[in-house]
C-alpha positions in Angstrom: 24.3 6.9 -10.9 22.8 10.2 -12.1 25.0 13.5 -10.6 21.2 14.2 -8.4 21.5 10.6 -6.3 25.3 11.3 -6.4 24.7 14.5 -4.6 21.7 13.5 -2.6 24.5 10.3 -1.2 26.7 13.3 0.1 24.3 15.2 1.4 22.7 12.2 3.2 25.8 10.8 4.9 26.6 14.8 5.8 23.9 14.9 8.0 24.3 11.9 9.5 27.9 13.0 10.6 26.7 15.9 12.1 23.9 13.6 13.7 26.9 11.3 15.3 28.8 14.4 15.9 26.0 15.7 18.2 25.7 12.3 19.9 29.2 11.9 20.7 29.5 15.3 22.2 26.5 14.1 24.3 28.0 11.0 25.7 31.3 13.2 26.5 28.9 15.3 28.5 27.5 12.4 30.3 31.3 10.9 30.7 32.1 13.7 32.6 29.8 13.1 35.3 30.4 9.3 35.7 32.0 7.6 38.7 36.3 6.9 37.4 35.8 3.1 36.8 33.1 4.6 33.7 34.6 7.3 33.1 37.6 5.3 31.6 34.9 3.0 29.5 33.4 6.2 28.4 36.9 7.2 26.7 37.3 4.0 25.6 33.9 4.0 23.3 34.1 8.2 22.6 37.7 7.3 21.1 36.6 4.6 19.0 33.2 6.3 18.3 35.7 9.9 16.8 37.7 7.3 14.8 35.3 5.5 12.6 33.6 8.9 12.2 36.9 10.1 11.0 36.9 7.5 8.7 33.6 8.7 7.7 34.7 11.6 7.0 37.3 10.8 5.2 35.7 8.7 2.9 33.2 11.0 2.1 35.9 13.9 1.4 37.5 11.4 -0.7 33.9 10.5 -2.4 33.2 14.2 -3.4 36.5 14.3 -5.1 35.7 11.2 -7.1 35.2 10.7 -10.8 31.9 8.7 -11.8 33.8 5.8 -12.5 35.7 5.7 -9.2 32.3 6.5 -7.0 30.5 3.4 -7.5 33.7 1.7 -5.5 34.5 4.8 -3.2 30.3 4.4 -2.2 30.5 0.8 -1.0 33.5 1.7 1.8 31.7 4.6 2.8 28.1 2.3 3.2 30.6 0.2 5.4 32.0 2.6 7.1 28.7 4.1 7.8 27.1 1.1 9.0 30.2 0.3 11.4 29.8 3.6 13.0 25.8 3.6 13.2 26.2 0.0 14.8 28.9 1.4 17.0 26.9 4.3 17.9 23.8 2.5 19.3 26.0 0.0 21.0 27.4 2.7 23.1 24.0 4.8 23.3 22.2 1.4 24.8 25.5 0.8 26.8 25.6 4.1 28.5 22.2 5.5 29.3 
C-alpha cells in the first residue's frame, strides 16, 4: 500500500475516534439524567464503549509506528477493532435514545 492510502487509513480511523469520542460523551450526558435502574446500564455500555475505543486507539498508535511490512497485519486488527466498536456504538445509540 502506497505511503498516501497508508496515511489516508490513519487519518480516516482519527476521525472516526473523535466521532465515537463525541458520541460517548453524549450518552454520558444523557446517563446523567436517567432514572438509577438506567443509569447503571448506561455505565455498563459507556465502559465497554471507552474500552474498545481504547483499543482503537491503541492500535492505531501502534499502526503509525509500523513498518510497511508489519502494516498490512497491524490494518486488519484495527478494521476489527473498528467494526466492533462502530457495531457497539449503534447498539447502544438505538438502545438508549
Amino acid at each position: 500500500m502506497e505511503l498516501k492510502d497508508r496515511k489516508e487509513y490513519q487519518k480516516m480511523i482519527e476521525d472516526q475516534v473523535r466521532e465515537w469520542e463525541a458520541t460517548i460523551h453524549a450518552l454520558e450526558a444523557k446517563a446523567g439524567t436517567a432514572a438509577t435502574e438506567a443509569k447503571n446500564e448506561y455505565a455498563r455500555q459507556i465502559a465497554s464503549l471507552n474500552r474498545k475505543k481504547d483499543e482503537v486507539s491503541g492500535k492505531l498508535k501502534e499502526l503509525k509506528g509500523s513498518s510497511d511490512e508489519a502494516w498490512s497485519a497491524l490494518k486488519g486488527g484495527i478494521t476489527r477493532a473498528v467494526g466492533e466498536l462502530k457495531a457497539s456504538i449503534e447498539e447502544a445509540r438505538t438502545k438508549f435514545k
